[in-house]
C-alpha positions in Angstrom: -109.9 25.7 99.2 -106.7 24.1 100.6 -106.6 23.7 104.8 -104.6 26.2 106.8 -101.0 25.5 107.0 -99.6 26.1 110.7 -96.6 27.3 110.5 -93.1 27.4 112.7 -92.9 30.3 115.2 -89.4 30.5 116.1 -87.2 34.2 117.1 -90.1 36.2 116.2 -91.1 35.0 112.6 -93.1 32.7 111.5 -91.4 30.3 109.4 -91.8 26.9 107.5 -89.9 23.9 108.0 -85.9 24.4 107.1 -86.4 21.3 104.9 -90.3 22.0 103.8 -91.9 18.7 105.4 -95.0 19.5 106.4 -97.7 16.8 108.0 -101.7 16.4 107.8 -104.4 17.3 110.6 -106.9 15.2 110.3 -110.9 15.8 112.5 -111.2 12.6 114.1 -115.3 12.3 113.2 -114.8 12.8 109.5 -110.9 11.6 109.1 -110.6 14.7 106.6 -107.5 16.9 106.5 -108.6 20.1 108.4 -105.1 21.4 108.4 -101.4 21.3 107.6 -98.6 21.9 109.9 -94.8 22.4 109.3 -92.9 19.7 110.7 -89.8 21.1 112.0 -86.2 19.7 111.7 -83.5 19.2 114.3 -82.4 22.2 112.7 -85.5 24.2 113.6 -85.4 22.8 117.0 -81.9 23.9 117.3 -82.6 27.2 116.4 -85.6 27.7 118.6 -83.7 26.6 121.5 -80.8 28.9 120.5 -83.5 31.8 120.0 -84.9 31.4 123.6 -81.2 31.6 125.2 -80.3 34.6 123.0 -83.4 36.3 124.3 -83.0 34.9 128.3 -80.2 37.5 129.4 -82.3 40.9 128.1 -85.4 39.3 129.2 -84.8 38.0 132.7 -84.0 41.9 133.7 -87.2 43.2 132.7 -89.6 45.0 134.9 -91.8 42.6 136.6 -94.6 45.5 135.7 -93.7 44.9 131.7 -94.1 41.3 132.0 -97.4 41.9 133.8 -98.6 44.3 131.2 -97.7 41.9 128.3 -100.0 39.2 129.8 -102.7 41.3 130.8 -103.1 42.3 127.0 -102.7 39.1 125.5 -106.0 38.2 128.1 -107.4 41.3 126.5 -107.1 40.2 123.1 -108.0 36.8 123.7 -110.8 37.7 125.2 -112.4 39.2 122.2 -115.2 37.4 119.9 -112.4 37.2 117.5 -110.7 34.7 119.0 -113.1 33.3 121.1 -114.9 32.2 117.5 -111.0 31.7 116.2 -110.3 29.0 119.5 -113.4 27.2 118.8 -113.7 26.6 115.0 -109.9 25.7 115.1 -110.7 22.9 118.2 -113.9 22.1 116.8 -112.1 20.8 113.7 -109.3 19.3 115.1 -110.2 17.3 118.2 -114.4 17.5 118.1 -114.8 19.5 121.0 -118.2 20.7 121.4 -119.8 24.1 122.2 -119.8 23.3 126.0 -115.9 23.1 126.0 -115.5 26.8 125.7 -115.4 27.3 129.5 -112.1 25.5 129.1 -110.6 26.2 126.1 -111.6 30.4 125.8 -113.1 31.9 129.2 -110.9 30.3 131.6 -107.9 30.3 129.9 -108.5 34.2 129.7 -108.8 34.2 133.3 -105.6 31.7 133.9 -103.6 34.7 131.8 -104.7 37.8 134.0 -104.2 35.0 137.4 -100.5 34.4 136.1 -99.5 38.2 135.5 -100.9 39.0 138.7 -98.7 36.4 139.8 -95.4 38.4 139.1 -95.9 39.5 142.6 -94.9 36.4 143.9 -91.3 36.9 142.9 -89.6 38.2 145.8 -86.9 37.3 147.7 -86.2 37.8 151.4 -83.3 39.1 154.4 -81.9 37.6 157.3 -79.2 38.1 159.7 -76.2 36.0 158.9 -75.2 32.6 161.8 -72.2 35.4 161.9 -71.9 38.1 164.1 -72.1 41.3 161.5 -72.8 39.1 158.3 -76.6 39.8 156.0 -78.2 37.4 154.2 -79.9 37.9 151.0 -82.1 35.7 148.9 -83.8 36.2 145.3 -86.1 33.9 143.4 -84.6 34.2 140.2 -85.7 32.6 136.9 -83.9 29.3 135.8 -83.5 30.1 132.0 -84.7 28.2 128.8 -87.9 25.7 129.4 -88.5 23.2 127.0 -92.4 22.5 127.4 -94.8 20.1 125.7 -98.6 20.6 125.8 -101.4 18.3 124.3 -104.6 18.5 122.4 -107.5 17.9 124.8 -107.1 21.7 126.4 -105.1 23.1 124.0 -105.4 26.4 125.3 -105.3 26.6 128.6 -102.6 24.4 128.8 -100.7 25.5 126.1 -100.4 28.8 128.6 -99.9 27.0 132.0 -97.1 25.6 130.0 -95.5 28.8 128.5 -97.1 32.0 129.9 -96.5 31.5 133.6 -92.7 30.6 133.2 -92.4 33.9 131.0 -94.1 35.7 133.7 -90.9 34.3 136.2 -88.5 35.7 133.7 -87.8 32.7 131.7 -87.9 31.9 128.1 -89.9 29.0 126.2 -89.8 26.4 123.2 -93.1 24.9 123.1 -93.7 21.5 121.0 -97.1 21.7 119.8 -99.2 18.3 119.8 -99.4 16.8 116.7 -103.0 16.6 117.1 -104.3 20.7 117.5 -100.9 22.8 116.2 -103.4 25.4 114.6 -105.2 26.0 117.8 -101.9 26.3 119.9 -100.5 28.7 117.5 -103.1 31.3 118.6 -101.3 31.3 121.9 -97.8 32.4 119.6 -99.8 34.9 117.9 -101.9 36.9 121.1 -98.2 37.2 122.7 -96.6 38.4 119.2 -99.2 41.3 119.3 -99.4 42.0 122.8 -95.7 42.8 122.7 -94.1 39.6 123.7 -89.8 40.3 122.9 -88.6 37.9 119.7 -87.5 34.8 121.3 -89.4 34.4 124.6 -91.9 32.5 122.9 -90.9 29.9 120.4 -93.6 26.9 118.7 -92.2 24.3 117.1 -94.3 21.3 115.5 -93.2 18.0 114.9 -94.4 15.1 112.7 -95.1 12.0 114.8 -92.6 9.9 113.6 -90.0 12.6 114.2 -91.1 13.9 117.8 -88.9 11.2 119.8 -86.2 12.7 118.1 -86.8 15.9 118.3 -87.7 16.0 121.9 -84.5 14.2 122.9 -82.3 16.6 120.8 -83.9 19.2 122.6 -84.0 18.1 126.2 -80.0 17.5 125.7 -79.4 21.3 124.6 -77.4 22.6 127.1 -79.4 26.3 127.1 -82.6 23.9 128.3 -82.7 24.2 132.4 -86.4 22.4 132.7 -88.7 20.6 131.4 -92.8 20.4 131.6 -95.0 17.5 129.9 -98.6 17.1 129.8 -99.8 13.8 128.1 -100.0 10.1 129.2 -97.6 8.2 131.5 -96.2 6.3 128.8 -94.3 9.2 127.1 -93.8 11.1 130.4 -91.8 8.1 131.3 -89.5 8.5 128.3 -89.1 11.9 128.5 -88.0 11.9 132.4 -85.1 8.9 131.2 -83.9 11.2 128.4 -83.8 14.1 130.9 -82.4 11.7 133.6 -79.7 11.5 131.0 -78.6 15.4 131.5 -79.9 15.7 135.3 -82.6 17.7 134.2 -85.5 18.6 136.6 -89.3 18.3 134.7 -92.4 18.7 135.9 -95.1 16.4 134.8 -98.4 15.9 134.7 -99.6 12.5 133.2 -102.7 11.8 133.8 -105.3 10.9 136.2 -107.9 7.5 137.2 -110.1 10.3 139.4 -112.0 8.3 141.9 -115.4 9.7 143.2 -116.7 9.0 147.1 -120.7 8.7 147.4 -121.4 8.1 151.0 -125.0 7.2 152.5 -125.4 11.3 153.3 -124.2 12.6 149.9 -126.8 14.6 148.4 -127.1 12.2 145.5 -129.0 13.7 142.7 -126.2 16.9 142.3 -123.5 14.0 142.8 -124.9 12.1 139.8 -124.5 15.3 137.7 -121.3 16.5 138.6 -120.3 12.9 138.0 -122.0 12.7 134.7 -120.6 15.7 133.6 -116.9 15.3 135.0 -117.1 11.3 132.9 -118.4 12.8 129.3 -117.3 16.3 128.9 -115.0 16.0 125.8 -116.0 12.3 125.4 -113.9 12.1 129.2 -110.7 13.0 127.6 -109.4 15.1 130.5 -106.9 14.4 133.0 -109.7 15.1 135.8 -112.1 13.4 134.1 -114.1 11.2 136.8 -113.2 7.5 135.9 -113.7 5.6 139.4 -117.4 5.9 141.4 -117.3 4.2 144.5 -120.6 4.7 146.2 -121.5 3.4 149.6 -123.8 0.9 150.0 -126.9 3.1 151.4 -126.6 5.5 148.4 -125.7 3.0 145.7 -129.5 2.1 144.7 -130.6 5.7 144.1 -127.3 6.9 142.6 -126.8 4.1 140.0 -130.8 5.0 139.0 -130.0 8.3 138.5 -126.5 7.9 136.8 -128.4 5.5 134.5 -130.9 8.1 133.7 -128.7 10.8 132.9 -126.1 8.5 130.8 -128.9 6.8 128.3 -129.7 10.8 127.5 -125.8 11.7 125.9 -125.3 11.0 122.6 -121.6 10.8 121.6 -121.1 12.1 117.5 -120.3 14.6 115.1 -121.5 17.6 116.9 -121.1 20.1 113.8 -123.6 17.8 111.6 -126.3 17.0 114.6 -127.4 19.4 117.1 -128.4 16.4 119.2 -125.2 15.3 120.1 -123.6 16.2 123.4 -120.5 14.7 123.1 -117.6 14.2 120.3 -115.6 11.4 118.8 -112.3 10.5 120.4 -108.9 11.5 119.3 -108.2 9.0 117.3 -109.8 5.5 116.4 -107.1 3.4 118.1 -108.1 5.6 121.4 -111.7 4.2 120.5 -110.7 1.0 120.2 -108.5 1.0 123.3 -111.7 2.1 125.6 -113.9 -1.0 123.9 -111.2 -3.2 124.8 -110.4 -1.9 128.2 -114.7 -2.1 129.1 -115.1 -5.7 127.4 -112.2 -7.2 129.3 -113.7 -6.1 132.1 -117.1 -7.2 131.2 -115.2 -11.0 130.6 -113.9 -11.3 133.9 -116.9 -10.9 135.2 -118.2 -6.9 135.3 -121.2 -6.1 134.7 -122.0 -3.7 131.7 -124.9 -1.3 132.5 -125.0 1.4 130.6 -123.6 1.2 126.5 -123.3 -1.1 123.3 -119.6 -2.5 123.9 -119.3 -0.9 120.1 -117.9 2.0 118.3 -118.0 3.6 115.2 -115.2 5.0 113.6 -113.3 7.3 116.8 -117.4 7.9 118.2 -117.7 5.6 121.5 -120.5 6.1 123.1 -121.7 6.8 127.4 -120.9 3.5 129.3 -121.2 2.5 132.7 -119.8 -0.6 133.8 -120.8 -1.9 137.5 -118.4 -4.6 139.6 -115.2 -3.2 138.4 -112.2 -4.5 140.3 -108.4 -3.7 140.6 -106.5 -5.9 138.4 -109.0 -5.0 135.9 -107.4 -2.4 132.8 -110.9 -0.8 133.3 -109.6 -0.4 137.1 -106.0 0.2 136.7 -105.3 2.1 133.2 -106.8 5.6 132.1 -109.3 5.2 129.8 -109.7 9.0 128.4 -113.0 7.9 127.2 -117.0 8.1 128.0 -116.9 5.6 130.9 -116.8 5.0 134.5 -116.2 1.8 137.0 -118.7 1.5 139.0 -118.1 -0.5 142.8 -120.2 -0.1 146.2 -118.9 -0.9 149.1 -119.8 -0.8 153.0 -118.0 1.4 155.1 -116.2 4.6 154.5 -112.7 2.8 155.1 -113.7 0.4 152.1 -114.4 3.7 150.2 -110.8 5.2 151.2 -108.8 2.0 150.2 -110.7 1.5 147.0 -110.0 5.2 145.6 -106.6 4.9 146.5 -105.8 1.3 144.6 -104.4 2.9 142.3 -101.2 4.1 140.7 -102.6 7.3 139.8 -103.2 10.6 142.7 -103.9 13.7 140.1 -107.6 14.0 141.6 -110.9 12.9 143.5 -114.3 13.7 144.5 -115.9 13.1 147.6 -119.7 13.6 148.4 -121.1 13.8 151.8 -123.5 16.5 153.6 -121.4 16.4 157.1 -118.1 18.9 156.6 -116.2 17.3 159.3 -116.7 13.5 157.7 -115.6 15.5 154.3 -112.5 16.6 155.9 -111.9 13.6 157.3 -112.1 11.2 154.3 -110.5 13.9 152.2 -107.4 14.1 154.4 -107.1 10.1 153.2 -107.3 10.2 149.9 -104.2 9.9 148.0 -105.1 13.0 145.7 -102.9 16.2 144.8 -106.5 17.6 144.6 -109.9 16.1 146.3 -113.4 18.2 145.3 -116.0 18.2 148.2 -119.4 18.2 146.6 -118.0 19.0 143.2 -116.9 18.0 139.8 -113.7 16.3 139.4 -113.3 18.4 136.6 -112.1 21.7 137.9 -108.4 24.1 138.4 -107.5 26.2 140.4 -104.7 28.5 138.1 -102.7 29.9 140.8 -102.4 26.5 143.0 -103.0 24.2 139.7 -103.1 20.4 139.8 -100.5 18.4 140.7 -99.1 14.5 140.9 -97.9 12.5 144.2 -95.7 10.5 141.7 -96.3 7.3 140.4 -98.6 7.2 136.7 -99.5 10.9 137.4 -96.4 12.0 137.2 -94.7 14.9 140.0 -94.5 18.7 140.6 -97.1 21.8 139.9 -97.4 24.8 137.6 -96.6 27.0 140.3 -94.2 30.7 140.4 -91.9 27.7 143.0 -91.6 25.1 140.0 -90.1 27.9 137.4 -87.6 29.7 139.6 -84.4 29.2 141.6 -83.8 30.3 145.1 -80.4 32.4 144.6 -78.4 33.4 148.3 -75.8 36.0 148.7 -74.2 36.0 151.5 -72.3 39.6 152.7 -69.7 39.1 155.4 -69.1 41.3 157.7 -66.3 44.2 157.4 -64.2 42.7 160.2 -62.5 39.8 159.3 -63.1 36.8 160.9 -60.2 34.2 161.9 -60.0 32.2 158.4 -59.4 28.2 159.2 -56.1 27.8 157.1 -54.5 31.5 157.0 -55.3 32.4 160.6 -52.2 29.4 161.3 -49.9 31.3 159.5 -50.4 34.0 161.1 -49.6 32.5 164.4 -46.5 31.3 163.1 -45.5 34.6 162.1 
């Protein structure tokens, strides 16, 4: 039997490629083609851009009750076993996600779509009396127009809809570019809002080969019906797209990444720190932008938590997890990624780290658990996202070591912190360059409605928030006596 072919969904159809290129989806454990996906043209791009403007004007009036309606349905439908069973063969196959990813990849997303039509009731505008005697004020949050947005593979639900299905519940319209990686699974997005009653051309999915996406993405960005952009991936394309939309004065909103350090102090309650930390560094083989990447522990709690970390790390196995029921975690995204987190660990390990945990090996895209102790900045292990299974390990002595460690770095998406005394948690976490710090949590963890954000730098700036896909509009009624105008009123003295 052939793999599924994911096709173009652009003004309501679902369509091919205008020139027939398709391109192969390959499961990174086995390296077999699990899929096909059109490849779309400048053409196609063209015409899902054009699509989304044709569709802006009709859409941007409707009720703010019909937009809610269509979002609460397409929850509804996603919600069933259907597509829970749909979401997860489709990830399964193309990025190796395991069983435990569900949380984030079916059940919250169907809670992220009933938080962002509830969120329609954010859309108001307000009054005020005008700095003029007699004058009124008025001001509407009004939606912006076409949003070009870009959402990856290692969530590819739930962030296929933070990108897309909030804007739409603003009033805007939406070209999505799949990820090269999962375009089957972020298709099922397209097709829950096709039959919960989504208008042709609010929601248009595009694919694009690899090779072709630079392209693409720039011809896009420069339409003039595109008012904003969002991107989800690594810094290194989110800095390209932000030049090409520098180009056109484009706003974006970005969110590239994150080097999550974790705070152990001397109080912490250690053995729920180790397994939030355990669990924030391996789920999806730590490909997530929360992941927890950076464990600083203070120096009383270092013994018992690196014993305990230890422990839990030597029991995850990292491998196919559809052929071995033993294995907790799955391969990377691709092999280069796998060979990227070797070489980022035994670099470290040269200059003078100390591995504890892992076999500096991989095979194929599988890497397995690592912990590596006496990691410092200027170290890649230190300084770069590894979206892999491993964490750097340092202890230092005082809590103000612990605050300037976690924030050498160039990345501020998140952090933990772990201590028993809530006013010391407020205090540290009030110093920690993070859009988001977790007291006595997992790094690993959203809030829809507030939703993660960058302080700029390698993570990138802005939020997924109602403010981010609007425009504050002002109209401004002047009174019905005229007031002395600054030019005319001198001719009329000369009169």
């Amino acid at each position: 039997m052939s793999p599924p072919l994911t096709p173009l969904f652009i003004d309501g159809e679902w369509r091919s490629s205008s020139t027939g290129a398709t391109f192969d989806v390959r499961n990174p454990n086995t390296g077999a083609v699990v899929g096909t996906a059109s490849a779309a043209s400048a053409a196609d791009c063209a015409a899902a851009v054009d699509a989304a403007a044709r569709a802006f004007p009709t859409w941007e009036q409707t009720p703010l009750s019909y937009r809610r309606d269509i979002l609460l349905k397409a929850a509804d439908i996603l919600a069933t076993d259907e597509y829970r069973v749909r979401v997860m063969d489709a990830i399964g196959e193309e990025t190796s996600a395991t069983a435990e990813t569900v949380v984030y990849n079916h059940t919250a997303p169907v809670n992220e779509l009933r938080a962002f039509a509830g969120a329609v009731a954010q859309l108001k505008g307000e009054t005020f009396v005008s700095g003029f005697p007699g004058g009124q004020v008025f001001s509407q949050r009004r939606a912006m127009g076409v949003i070009l947005s870009m959402a990856p593979w290692n969530a590819p639900i739930g962030l296929t809809l933070r990108a897309t299905a909030l804007p739409i519940a603003c009033g805007n319209t939406v070209v999505l570019k799949t990820s090269e990686i999962s375009p089957r699974t972020q298709i099922i997005v397209a097709e829950i809002m096709e039959k919960a009653g989504l208008p042709k051309g609010v929601l248009n999915f595009v694919s694009v080969a690899k090779e072709d996406s630079p392209a693409r993405v720039a011809e896009m960005i420069a339409h003039p019906a595109v008012r904003k952009i969002n991107f989800t991936g690594s810094d290194v394309v989110g800095r390209l797209i932000a030049i090409e939309a520098a180009k056109h004065l484009k706003p974006c909103v970005f969110e590239l990444g994150g080097k999550a350090p974790v705070i152990v102090l001397d109080d912490a309650d250690i053995p729920r720190a180790a397994r939030a930390i355990t669990s924030s560094a391996l789920l999806h083989s730590g490909q997530i932008c929360m992941s927890t990447e950076r464990v600083i522990a203070q120096k009383g709690a270092a013994d018992t938590l690196v014993t305990q970390l230890l422990t839990l790390f030597k029991q995850i196995k990292a491998g196919d997890p559809r052929a071995d029921a033993n294995v907790a975690i799955g391969a990377l995204f691709t092999e280069r990624s796998a060979e990227n987190v070797i070489a980022m660990i035994k670099q470290a390990v040269d200059a003078g780290a100390e591995l504890l945990v892992g076999d500096l090996a991989r095979e194929g895209a599988v890497v397995q658990p690592h912990i590596v102790a006496g990691v410092k900045p200027g170290m890649r292990l230190w300084e770069r996202e590894s979206f892999g299974p491993v964490i750097a390990l340092v202890v230092v002595d005082t809590i103000d070591d612990a605050v300037a460690a976690a924030n050498a770095s160039t990345y501020s998406l998140v952090a933990g912190l772990w201590t028993r005394d809530v006013h010391t948690a407020f205090d540290v976490a009030a110093r920690i360059r993070a859009g988001c710090t977790d007291i006595n949590g997992p790094t690993v963890h959203t809030e829809w409605m507030r939703g993660h954000g960058g302080l700029g730098g390698s993570t990138g700036y802005g939020r997924f928030t109602v403010e981010e896909w609007t425009d504050i509009r002002t109209m401004i009624l002047h009174p019905t006596r005229e007031s002395p105008y600054l030019v005319t009123s001198k001719l009329d003295k000369l009169a």
